[in-house]
N, C-alpha and C positions, 0 to 999 in steps of 0.2 A: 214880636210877630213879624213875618217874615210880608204880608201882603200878596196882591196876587202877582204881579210883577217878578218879586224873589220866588214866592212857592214855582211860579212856571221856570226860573233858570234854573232852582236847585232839583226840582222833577227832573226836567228833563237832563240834568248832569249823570242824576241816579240813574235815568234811563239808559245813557248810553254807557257808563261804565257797566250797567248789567246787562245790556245786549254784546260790548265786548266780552265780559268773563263766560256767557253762555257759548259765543263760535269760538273761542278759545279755548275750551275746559274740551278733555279727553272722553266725559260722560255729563251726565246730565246732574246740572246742580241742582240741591236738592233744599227743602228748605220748610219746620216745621209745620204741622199741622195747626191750623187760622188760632184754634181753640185751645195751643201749647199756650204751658206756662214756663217756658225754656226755650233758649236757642238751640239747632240742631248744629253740627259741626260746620257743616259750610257757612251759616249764617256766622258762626263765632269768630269764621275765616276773615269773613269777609269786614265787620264790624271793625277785626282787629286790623285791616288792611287800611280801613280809612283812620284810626287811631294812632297807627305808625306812622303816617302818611302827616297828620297833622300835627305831631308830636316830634316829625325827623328822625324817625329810626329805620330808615332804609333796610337795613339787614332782615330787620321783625317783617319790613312788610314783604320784601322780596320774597322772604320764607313762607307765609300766609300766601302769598300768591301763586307759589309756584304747588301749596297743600291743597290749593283750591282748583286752579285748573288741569291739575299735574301733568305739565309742559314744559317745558323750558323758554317757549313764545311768550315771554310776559310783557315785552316793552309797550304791547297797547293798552293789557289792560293795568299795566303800574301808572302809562298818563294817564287814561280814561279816571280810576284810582285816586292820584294826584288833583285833577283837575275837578271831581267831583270833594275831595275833600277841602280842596282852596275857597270853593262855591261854599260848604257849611261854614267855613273859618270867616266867609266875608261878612255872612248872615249870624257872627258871634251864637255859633254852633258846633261846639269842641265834645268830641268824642274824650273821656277820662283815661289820658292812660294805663289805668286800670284795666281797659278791655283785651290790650294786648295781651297777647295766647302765647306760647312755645309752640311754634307751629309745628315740629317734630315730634309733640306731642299727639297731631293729629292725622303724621302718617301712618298708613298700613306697612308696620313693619317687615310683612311677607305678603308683597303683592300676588294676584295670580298670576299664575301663566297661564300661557294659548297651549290649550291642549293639542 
């Protein structure tokens, strides 16, 4: 149990790594309906961003980061990222390996163009 002490630093870590991925994302993140029983693509981004993150697979998470905000501006939200996933790892809060994604899996192969 995390008490209220930890829930308020790991809240507020969540908070600001997702106030950074929102001013830094190209459009607006998106993220299942309350009543899914499934992640939608960004959430899967994002889950696997803290996964890589606590596991040290730099490369998985860069790639997830950069599927998520589709920027190349990642350096604040890979801290933001980093720092909120140190916060779960203190509070023996390990995302499973497992969650990591091929994040090339979750680009649009043929973006639009501006007409």
């Amino acid at each position: 149990m995390l008490g209220p002490e930890g829930a308020r630093a790991v809240v507020g870590s969540l908070g600001a790594w997702a106030k950074t991925v929102n001013s830094s994302a190209r459009r607006k993140v998106e993220v299942a309906r309350l009543e899914a029983c499934y992640f939608c693509r960004d959430e899967c981004l994002a889950i696997s961003m803290i996964a890589a993150s606590q596991h040290q697979i730099c490369p998985a998470m860069r790639a997830c980061a950069f599927a998520l905000v589709d920027s190349a501006l990642l350096d604040d939200v890979l801290h933001q990222a980093d720092t909120y996933a140190i916060m779960m790892r203190s509070h023996d809060r390990i995302v499973s390996a497992n969650w990591i994604v091929n994040a090339n899996e979750y680009c649009d192969p043929s973006p639009e163009l501006p007409h």
